[in-house]
C-alpha positions as CSV (number, residue, x, y, z in Angstrom):
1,X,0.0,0.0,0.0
2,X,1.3,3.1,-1.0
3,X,-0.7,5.4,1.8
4,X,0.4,3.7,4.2
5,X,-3.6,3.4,5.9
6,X,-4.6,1.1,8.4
7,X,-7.6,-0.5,7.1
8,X,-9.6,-4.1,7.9
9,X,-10.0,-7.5,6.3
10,X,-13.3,-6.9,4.6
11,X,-12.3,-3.4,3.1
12,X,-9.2,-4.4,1.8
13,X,-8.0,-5.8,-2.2
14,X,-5.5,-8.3,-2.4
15,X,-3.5,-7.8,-5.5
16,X,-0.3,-10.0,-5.7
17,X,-0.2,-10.7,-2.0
18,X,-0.7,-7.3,-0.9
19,X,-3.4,-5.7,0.9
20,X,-4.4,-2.2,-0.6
21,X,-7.3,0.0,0.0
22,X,-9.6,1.4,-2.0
23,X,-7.9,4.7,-3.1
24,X,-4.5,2.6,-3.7
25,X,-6.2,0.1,-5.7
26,X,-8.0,2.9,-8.1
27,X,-4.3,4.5,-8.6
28,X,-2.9,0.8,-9.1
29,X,-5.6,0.4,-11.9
30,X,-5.5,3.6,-13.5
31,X,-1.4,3.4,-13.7
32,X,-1.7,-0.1,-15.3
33,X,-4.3,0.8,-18.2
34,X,-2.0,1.3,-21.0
35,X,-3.2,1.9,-25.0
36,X,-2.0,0.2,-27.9
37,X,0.0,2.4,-30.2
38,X,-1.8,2.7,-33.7
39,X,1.3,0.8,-35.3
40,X,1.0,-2.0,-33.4
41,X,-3.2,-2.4,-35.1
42,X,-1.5,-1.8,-38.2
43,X,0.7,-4.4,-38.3
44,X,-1.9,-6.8,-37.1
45,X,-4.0,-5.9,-39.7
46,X,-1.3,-6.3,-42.6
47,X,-0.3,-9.8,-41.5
48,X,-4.1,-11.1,-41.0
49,X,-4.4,-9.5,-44.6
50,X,-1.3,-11.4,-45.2
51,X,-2.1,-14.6,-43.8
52,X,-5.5,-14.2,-45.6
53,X,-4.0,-13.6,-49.6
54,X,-1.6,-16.7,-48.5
55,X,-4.3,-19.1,-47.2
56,X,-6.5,-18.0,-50.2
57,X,-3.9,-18.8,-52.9
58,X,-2.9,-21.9,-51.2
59,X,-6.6,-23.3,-51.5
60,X,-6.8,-22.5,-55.0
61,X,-3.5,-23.7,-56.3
62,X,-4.6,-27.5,-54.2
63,X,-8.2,-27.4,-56.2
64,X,-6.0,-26.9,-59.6
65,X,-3.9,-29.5,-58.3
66,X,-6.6,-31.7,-57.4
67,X,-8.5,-31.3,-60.5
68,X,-5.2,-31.7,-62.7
69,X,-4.8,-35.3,-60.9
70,X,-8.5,-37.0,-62.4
């Protein structure tokens, strides 16, 4: 606990083995929250695309293949 604050059982958080109140807990929370920076969405999205072209051309080129085999 950062405050320091004596405070019971039942109003307590425990949050990796440590008891914090209510205020210390809010902080905690508010200091963890964190946004994802827009590169990292686009890079996601460019190798689902990615992933999507190269499934997509693999299906096709096994149906040619299949069809090239009767």
């Amino acid at each position: 606990m950062v405050c320091r604050k004596v405070v019971c059982r039942e109003c307590a958080t425990e949050w990796d083995g440590i008891n914090h109140c209510v205020t210390c807990l809010a902080s905690r929370r508010r200091a963890e929250r964190t946004r994802s920076s827009l590169l990292a969405w686009v890079a996601v999205l460019l190798t689902v695309g990615l992933l999507f072209f190269t499934s997509v051309r693999l299906l096709v080129w096994t149906g040619v293949f299949l069809a090239s085999l009767s």
